[in-house]
matplotlib code that plots the C-alpha trace (Angstrom):
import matplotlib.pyplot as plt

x = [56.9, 59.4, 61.5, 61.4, 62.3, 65.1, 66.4, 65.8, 68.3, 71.1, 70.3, 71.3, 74.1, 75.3, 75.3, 76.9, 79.8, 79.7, 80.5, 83.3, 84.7, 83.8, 82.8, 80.5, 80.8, 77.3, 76.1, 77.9, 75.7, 72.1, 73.3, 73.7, 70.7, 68.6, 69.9, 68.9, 65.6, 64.9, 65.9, 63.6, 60.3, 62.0, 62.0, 58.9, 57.4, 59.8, 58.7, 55.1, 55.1, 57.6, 54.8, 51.7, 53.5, 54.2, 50.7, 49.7, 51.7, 54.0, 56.6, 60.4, 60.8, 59.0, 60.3, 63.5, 63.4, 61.7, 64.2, 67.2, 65.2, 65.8, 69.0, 70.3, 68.4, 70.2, 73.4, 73.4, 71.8, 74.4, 77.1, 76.2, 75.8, 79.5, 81.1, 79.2, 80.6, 84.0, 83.4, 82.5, 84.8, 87.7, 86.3, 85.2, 88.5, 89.4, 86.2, 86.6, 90.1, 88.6, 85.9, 87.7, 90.5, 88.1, 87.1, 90.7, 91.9, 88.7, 89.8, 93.3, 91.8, 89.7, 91.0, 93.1, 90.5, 87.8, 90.3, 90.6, 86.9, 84.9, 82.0, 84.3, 85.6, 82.1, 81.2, 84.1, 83.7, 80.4, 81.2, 83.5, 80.9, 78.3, 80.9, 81.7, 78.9, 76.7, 78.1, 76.4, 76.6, 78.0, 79.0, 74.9, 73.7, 76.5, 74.7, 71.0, 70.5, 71.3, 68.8, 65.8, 66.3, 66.0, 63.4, 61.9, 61.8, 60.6, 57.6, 57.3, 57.4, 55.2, 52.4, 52.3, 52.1, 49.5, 47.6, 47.6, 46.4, 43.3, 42.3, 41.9, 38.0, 36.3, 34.2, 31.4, 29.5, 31.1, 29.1, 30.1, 34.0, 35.1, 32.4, 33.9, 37.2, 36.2, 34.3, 35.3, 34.9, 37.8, 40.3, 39.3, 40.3, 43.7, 44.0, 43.4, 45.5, 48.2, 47.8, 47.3, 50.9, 52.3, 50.8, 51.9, 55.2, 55.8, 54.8, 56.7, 59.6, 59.3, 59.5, 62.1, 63.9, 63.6, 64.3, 67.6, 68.4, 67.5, 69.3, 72.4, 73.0, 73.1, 75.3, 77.4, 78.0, 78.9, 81.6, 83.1, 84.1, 85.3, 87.5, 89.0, 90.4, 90.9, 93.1, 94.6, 95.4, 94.5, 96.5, 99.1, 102.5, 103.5, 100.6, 101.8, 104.0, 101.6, 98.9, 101.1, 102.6, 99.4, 97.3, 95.3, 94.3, 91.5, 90.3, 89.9, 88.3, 86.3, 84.5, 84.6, 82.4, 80.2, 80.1, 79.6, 76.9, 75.3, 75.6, 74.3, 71.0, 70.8, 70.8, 68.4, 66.1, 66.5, 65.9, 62.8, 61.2, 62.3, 61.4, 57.8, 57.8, 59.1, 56.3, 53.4, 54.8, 55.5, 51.8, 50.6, 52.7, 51.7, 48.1, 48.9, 50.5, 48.0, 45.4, 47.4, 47.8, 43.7, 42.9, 45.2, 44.3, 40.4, 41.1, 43.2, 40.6, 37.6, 40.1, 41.0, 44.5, 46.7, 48.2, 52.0, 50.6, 49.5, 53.9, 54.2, 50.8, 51.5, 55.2, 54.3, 52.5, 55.0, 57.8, 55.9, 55.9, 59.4, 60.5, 57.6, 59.1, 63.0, 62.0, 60.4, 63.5, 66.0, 63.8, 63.5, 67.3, 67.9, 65.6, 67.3, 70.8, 69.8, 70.3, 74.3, 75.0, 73.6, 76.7, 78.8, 77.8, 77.4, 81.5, 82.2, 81.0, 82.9, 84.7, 88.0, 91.4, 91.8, 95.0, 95.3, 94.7, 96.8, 99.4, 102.2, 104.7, 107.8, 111.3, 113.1, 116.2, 115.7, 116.5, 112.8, 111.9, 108.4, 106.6, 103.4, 101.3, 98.5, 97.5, 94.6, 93.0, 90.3, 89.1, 86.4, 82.8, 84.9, 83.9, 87.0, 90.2, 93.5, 95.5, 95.7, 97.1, 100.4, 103.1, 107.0, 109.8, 111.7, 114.7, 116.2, 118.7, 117.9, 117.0, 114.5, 112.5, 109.0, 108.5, 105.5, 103.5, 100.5, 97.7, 99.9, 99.3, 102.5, 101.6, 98.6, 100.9, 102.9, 99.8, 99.4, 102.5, 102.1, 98.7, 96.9, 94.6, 94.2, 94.6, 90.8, 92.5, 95.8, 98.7, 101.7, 103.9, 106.5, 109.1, 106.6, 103.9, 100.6, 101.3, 97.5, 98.5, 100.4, 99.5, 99.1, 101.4, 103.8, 104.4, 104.6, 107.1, 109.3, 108.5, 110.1, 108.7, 108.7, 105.6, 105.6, 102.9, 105.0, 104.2, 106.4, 105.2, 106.1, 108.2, 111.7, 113.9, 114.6, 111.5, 110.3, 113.2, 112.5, 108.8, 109.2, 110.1, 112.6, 115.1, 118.6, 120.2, 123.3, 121.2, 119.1, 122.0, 123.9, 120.4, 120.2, 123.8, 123.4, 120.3, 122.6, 121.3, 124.9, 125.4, 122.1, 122.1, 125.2, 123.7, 121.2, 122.0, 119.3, 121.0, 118.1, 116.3, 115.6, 111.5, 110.0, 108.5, 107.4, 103.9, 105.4, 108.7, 109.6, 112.9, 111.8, 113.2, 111.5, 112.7, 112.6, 111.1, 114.3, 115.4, 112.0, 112.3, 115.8, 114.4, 111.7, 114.3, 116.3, 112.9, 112.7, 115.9, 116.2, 113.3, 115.9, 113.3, 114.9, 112.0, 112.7, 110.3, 111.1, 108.3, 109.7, 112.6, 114.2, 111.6, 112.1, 115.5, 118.5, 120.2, 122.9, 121.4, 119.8, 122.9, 124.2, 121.5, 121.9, 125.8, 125.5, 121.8, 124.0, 125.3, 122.0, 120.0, 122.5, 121.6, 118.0, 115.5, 114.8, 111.7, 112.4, 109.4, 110.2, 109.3, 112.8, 114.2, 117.8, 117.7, 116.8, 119.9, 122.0, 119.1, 119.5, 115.8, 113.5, 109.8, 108.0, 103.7, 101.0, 97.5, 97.3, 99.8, 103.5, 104.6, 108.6, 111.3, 115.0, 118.3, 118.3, 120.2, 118.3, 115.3, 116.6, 117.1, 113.8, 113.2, 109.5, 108.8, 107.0, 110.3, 112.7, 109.6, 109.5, 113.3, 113.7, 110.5, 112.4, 116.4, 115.4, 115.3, 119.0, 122.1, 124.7, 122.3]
y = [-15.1, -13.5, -13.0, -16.4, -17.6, -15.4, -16.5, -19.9, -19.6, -18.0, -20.7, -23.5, -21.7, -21.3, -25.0, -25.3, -23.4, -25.0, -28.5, -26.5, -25.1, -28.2, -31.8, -33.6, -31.9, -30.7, -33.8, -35.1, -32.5, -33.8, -37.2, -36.5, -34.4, -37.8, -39.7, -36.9, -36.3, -40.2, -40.9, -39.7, -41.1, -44.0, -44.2, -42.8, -45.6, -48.7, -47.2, -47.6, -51.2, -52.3, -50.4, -52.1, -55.4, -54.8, -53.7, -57.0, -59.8, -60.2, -63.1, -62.5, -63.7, -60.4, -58.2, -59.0, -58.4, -54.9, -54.0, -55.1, -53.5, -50.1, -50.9, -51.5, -48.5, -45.8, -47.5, -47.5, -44.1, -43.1, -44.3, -42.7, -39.3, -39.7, -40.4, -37.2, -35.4, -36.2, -35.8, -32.3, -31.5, -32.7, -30.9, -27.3, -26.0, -26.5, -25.2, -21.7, -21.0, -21.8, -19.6, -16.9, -17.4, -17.5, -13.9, -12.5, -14.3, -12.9, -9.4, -10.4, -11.4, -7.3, -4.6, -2.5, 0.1, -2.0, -2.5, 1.5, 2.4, 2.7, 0.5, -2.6, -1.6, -1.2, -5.0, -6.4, -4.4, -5.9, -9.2, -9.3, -7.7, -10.4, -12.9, -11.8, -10.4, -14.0, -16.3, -14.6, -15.8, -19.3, -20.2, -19.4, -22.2, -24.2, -24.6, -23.8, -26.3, -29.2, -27.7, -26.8, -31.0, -32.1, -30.3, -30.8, -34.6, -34.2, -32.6, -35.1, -38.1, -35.9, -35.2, -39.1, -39.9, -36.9, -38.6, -42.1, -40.9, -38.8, -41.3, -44.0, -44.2, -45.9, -48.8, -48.1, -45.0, -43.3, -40.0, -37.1, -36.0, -39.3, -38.7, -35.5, -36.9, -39.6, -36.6, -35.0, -31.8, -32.6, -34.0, -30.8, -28.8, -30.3, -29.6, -26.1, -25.7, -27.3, -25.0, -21.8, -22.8, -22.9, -19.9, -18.3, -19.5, -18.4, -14.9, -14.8, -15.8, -13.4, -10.5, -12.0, -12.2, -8.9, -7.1, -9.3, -7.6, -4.7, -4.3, -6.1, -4.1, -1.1, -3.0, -3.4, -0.3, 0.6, -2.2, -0.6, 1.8, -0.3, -2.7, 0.6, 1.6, -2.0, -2.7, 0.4, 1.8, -0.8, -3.8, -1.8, -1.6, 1.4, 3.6, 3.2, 6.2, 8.9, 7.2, 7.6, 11.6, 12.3, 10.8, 9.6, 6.2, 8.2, 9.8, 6.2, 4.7, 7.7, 6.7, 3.3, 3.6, 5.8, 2.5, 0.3, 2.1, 2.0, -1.2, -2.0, 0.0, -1.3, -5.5, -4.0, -2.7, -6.0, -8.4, -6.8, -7.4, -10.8, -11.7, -10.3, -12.4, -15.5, -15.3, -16.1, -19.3, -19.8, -19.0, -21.3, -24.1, -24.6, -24.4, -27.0, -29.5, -28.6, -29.9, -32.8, -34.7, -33.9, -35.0, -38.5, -39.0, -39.1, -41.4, -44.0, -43.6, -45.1, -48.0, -46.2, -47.2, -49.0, -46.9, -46.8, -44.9, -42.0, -41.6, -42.3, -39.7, -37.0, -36.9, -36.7, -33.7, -32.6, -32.8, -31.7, -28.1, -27.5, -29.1, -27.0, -23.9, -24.7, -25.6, -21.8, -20.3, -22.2, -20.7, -17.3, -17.2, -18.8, -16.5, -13.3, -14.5, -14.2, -10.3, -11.3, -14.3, -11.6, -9.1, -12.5, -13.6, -10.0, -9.5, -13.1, -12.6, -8.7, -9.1, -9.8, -8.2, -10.0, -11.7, -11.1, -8.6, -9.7, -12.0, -9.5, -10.3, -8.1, -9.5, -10.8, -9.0, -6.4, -2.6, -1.1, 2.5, 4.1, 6.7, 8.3, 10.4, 12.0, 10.4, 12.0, 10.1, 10.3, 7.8, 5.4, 7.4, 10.8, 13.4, 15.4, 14.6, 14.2, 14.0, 16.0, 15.3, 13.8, 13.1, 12.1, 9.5, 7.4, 6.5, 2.6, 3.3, 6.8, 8.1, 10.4, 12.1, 13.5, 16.5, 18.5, 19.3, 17.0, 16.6, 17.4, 13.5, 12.3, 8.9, 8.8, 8.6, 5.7, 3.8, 4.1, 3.1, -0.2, -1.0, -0.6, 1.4, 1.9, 5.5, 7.2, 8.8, 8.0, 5.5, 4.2, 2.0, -0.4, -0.9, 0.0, -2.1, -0.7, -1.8, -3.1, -5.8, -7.3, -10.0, -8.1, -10.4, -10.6, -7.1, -6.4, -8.8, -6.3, -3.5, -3.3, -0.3, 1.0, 2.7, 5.4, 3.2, 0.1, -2.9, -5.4, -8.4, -10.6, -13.5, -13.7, -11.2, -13.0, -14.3, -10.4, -9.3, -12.3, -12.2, -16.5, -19.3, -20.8, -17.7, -17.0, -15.6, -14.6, -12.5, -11.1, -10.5, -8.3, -6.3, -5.6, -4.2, -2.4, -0.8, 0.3, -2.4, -4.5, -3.3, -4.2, -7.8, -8.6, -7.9, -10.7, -13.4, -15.4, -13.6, -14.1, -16.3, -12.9, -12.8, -9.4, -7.9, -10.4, -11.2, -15.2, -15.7, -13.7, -13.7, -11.5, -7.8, -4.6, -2.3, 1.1, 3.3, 3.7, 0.3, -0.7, 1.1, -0.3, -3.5, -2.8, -1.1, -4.7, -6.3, -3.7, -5.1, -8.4, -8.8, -7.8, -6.1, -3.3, -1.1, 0.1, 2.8, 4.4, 6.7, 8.5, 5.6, 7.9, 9.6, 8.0, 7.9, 10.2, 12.9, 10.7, 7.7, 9.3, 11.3, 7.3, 6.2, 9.4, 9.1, 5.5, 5.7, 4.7, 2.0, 0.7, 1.0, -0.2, 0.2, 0.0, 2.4, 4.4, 6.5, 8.4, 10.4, 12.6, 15.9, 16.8, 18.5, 18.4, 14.7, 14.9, 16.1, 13.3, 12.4, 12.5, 14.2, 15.9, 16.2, 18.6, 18.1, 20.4, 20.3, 17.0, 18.6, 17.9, 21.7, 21.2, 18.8, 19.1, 18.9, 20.8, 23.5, 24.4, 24.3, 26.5, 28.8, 29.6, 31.7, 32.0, 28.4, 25.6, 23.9, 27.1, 28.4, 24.9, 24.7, 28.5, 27.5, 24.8, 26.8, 28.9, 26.6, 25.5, 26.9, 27.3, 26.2]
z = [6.1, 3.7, 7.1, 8.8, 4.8, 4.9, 8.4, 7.5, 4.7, 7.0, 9.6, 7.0, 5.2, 9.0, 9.7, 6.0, 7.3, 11.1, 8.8, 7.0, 10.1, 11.9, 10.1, 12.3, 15.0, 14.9, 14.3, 17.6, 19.0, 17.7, 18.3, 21.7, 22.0, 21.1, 23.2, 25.8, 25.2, 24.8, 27.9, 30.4, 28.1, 28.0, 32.2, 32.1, 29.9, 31.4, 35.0, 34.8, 33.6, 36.5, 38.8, 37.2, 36.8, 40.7, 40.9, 39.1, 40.8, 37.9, 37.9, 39.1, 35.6, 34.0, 36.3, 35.9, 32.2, 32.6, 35.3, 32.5, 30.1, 31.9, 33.1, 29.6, 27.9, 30.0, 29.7, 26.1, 25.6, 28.4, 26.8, 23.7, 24.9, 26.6, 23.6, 21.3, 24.4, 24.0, 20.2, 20.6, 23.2, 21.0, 18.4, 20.6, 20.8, 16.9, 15.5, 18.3, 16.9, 13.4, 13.6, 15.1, 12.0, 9.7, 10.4, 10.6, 7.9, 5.7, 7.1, 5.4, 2.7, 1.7, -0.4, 1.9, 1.0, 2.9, 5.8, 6.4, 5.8, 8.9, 8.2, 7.9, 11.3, 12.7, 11.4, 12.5, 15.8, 16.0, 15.0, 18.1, 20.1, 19.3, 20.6, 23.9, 24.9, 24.5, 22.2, 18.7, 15.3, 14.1, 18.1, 18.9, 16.2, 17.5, 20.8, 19.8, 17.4, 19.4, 21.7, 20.1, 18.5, 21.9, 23.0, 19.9, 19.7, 23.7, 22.6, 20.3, 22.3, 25.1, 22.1, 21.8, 25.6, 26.0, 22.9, 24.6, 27.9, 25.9, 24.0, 26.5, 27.9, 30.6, 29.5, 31.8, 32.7, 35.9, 37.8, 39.2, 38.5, 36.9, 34.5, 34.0, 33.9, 30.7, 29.0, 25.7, 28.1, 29.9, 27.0, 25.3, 28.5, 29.1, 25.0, 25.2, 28.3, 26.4, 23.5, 26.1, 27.7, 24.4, 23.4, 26.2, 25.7, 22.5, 23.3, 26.0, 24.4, 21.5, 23.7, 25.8, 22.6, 21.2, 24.6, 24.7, 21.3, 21.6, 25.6, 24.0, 21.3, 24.0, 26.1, 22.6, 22.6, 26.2, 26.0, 23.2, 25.7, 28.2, 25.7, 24.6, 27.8, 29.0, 25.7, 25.5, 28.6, 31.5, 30.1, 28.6, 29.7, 27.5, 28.6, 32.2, 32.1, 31.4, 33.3, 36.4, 35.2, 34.5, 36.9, 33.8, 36.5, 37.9, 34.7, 33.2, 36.2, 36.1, 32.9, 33.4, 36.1, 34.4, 31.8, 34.6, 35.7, 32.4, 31.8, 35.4, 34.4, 30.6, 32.4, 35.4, 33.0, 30.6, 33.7, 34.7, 31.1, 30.9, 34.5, 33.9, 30.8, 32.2, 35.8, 32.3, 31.7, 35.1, 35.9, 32.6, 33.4, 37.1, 35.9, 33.6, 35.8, 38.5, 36.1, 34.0, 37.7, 38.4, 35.1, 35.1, 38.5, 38.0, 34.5, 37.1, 39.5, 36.9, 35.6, 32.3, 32.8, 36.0, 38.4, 37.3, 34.1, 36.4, 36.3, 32.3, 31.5, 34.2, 33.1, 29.7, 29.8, 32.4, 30.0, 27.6, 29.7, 30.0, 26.4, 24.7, 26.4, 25.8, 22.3, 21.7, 24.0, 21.5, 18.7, 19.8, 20.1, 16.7, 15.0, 17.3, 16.4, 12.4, 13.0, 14.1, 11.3, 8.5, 9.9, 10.1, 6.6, 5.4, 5.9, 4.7, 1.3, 0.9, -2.1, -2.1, -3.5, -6.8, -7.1, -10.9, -13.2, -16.6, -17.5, -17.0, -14.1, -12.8, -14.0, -10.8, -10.6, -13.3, -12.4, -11.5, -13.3, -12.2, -14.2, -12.9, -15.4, -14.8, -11.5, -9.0, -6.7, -3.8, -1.4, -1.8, -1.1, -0.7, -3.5, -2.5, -4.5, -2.5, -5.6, -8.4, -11.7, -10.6, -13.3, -12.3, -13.5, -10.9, -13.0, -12.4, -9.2, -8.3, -4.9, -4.7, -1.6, -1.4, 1.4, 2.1, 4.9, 6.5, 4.2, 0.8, -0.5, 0.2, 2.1, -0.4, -3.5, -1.5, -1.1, -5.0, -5.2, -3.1, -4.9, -1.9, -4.0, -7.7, -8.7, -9.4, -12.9, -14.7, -14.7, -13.3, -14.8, -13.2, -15.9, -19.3, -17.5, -15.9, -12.5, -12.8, -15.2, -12.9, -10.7, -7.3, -5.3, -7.7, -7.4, -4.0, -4.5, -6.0, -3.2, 0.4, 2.0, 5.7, 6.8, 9.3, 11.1, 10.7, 13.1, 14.8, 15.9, 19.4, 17.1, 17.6, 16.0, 13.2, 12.2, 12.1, 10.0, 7.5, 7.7, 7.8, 10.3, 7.9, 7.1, 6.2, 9.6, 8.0, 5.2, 8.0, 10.8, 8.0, 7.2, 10.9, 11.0, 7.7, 9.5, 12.8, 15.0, 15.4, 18.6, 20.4, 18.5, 20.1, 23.6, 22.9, 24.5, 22.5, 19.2, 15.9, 18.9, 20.9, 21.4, 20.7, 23.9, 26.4, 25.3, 24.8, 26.6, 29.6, 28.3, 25.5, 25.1, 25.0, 21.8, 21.7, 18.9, 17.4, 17.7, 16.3, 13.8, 12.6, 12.7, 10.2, 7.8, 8.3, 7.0, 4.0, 3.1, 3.7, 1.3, -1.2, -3.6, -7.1, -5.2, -1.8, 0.2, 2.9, 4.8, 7.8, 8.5, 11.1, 13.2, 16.0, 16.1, 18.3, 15.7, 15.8, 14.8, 12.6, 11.1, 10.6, 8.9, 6.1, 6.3, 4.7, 2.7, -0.3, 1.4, 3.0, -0.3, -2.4, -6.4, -5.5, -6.7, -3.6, -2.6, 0.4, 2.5, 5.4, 7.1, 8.6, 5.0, 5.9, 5.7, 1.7, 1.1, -0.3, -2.3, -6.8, -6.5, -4.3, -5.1, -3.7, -3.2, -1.7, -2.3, -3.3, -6.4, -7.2, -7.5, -7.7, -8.1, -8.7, -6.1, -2.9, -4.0, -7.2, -4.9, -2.7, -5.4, -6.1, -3.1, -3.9, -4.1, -1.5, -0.3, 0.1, 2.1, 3.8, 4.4, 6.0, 8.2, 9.8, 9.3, 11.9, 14.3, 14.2, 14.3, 11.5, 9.3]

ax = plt.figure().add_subplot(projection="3d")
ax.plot(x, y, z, "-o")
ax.set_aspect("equal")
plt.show()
């Protein structure tokens, strides 16, 4: 009981949020659903008193009016069911692209923290899961609830019908079967017969239900599998070269027929269980319309009722059948989809990043000077600290870069830095100010940064420099040349209008690394921000690209405050600063030559490991 209470609840918070997604769209739904389960009673009943009026040498006159009667009744239950269909169907597309925004825009919406730990991947992973495999979650009430009505008022309407035939009696005594047939015996029999199939039914249904879950969650995970490859490799473009070098076609195909096979076994296996279930209430029902016509029949034959109500009684019960079992089916898969609108409703209410933390907001246009003390950090659930008592000052327009090896907490302290996470121990202050007492937004307001896993998106090239539709192409066209990309704008021949890759205009260009990777430097800058981060801006471009870039750093960067991460240690050469981490630990700073001095220390060690390497170095 506590169960069906607590699925209950997530059934009505669900429609709740199908109304928020979707006014009245559900309600189209029922409407039509009505009209659809009160049509075939309605012919049932209108039916049988055209046939006994027949039956009785009605007038032209009565039969006329019954004929209008029916006429009327399915044109205006018709009519209404057309127009909830167009409601809905107006309505479909909306509420999909709702629902589907309504997750990533929750996803948006987390602690970064949340969107890098694997369980929020998992949900989400399932969430999508749930949805293409069979329509889970808020799209499964969406179409079960309308259902279960109609079968629901069906019943309904066949319980009265059943109940009219039942208790209708002979007026004189009859022998032999049609004695049987105006007995208690035999309105008890069709009773428990009725109650049997539904029995039956419910069972039947239960276990169909749970095998589906249980076979679907196995097939959740096999597809897992196949999206991978499908996403990654299959319907990728920039997989195709190693694919092909590699002969990587026949590896993938490979697995994916080891999934197919899988999956092949996992629906076998599921279709056997719920075919087996199914032949019961095959076997019930049959038994029940094999006795509802024997039983109605026998009651016409002793004058309990005229012959057209043979069609009104024996369709009753008949409907009474199917809507009893598509009534449990909807249920069943209401009650089963509970499991998928807990994940859905489970990742809804994750709390989100807080948008304030004090009253405190960066001065636009004042010179920005950081100062970490004291900062260690680890990662959420992780007992293992990844930094370790980190102090430095980042003076108002100096340039400084941070070198170490993988693992040394260099992107970490970045991410600290960006208030993607809080630091577990310590401070850092943005200008005297804890960085936490600032509104959040505000201050990433004041930081452009370029990750090393940066992403560019298929808008047009100006939009992804400005991050905007609206923009100032003659601010963004000089922050695409200050970032070395001058001579591939002017080969545009849409200019800022150029689309990204071709995923929406065919005319679109594909970008290299390098080029990408200018572009997202442009976007630092355009933002125009006294903070400017810059993880690995050159990796992926040539040495002489590259050897631009550092030749005019100043110029790029300007009097911004500059923090400048990268691997190659040549390239740290024209910065005020270098600091130097490992561990988790900030173990030097100073210039590049009185590094170098300390022969014993991380970075000459660092800087002779990769010396060797060149020439005239």
């Amino acid at each position: 009981m506590k169960r069906f209470r607590e699925d209950f609840r997530l059934i009505l918070r669900g429609v709740g949020m199908l109304h928020k997604l979707s006014p009245w769209n559900l309600l189209a739904k029922c409407v039509r659903s009505v009209c659809n389960a009160a049509q075939p009673f309605a012919n049932l009943y209108l039916s049988a008193a055209i046939l006994d009026a027949l039956l009785e040498g009605a007038s032209p006159k009565k039969l006329l009016v019954l004929v209008l009667l029916t006429l009327i009744s399915n044109l205006v239950l018709v009519l209404i069911s057309k127009e909830m269909d167009a409601i809905n169907y107006r309505k479909w597309n909306s509420f999909y692209l709702r629902y589907n925004f309504s997750i990533g825009e929750k996803a948006q919406s987390l602690p970064y923290e949340k969107i890098e730990d694997v369980e929020t991947h998992l949900l989400i992973k399932n969430l999508d899961d749930a949805m293409k495999i069979g329509n889970y979650g808020l799209i499964k009430l969406h179409s079960r609830i309308p259902l279960f009505v109609e079968n629901l008022l069906r019943v309904c309407f066949s319980v009265w019908f059943i109940l009219s035939a039942v208790l209708q009696k002979a007026a004189q005594t009859q022998t032999g079967l049609q004695t049987f047939a105006n007995s208690y015996a035999a309105d008890a029999l069709l009773v428990l017969l009725i109650l049997f199939a539904a029995v039956a039914c419910i069972a039947a249904n239960k276990r169909i239900a749970a095998r589906s879950y249980e076979h679907l969650g196995r097939l959740s995970k096999s597809n897992r599998i196949f999206d991978y490859y499908l996403e990654q490799y299959l319907s990728s473009h920039k997989a195709g070269k190693d694919i092909r070098l590699y002969r990587q076609d026949q590896l993938i195909l490979h697995e994916l027929d080891a999934v197919g096979e899988r999956n092949t076994a996992i629906v076998d296996d599921m279709n056997r269980g719920i075919f087996r279930s199914s032949l019961w209430i095959l076997l019930t029902n049959f038994a029940l319309i094999f006795y509802t016509y024997f039983y109605v029949g026998l009651k016409s034959m002793t004058g309990v009722f005229a012959v057209g109500s043979i069609v009104k009684y024996s369709g009753g019960v008949l409907q009474f059948a199917n809507a009893f079992s598509g009534m449990m089916d909807a249920y069943s898969q209401l009650r089963a989809n509970s499991d998928y609108l807990r994940d859905y409703f489970r990742f809804i209410d994750l709390p989100e990043e807080k948008t304030e933390h004090g009253p405190a907001s960066p001065v636009v246009g004042q010179p920005c000077r950081i100062e970490v003390r004291n900062v260690s950090f680890k990662y959420p659930g992780r007992t293992e600290y990844v930094l370790r008592n980190v102090s430095f000052t980042l003076e108002a327009g100096e340039k400084i870069a941070i070198v170490g090896q993988n693992g040394s907490g260099k992107t970490t302290m970045i991410k600290l830095l960006c208030r993607l996470y809080d630091p577990t121990e310590g401070e850092i202050y943005y200008n005297g100010v804890d960085i936490r007492a600032y509104d959040i937004q505000a201050y990433r307001a004041m930081l452009g940064v370029v990750f090393q896993d940066f992403k560019l998106f298929s808008f047009t090239l100006g939009q992804n420099v400005a991050s905007d539709v609206e923009y100032d192409r003659k601010t963004a066209e000089t922050c695409l040349k200050k970032a070395g990309l001058e001579e591939r704008l002017r080969g545009m021949e849409q200019g800022m209008d150029t689309y990204l890759y071709k995923e929406f205009d065919e005319r679109g260009v594909e970008i290299s690394g390098g080029e990408a990777q200018k572009i997202a430097l442009a976007r630092a800058l355009y933002k125009q921000t006294p903070l400017i981060i810059l993880d690995e801006p050159t990796a992926a471009l040539d040495p002489i690209a590259e050897a631009e870039i550092y030749a005019k750093f100043g110029e790029i960067v300007g009097e911004k405050t500059s923090v400048f991460i990268s691997h190659r240690l040549s390239s740290c050469r024209f910065c005020d600063r270098i600091l130097v981490f490992s561990d988790g630990s900030l173990v030097q700073q100073g210039k590049h030559d009185a590094l170098l001095q300390e022969q014993d220390g991380r970075y000459a060690k660092l800087w002779h490991a990769q010396a060797q390497y060149y020439e005239n170095t």
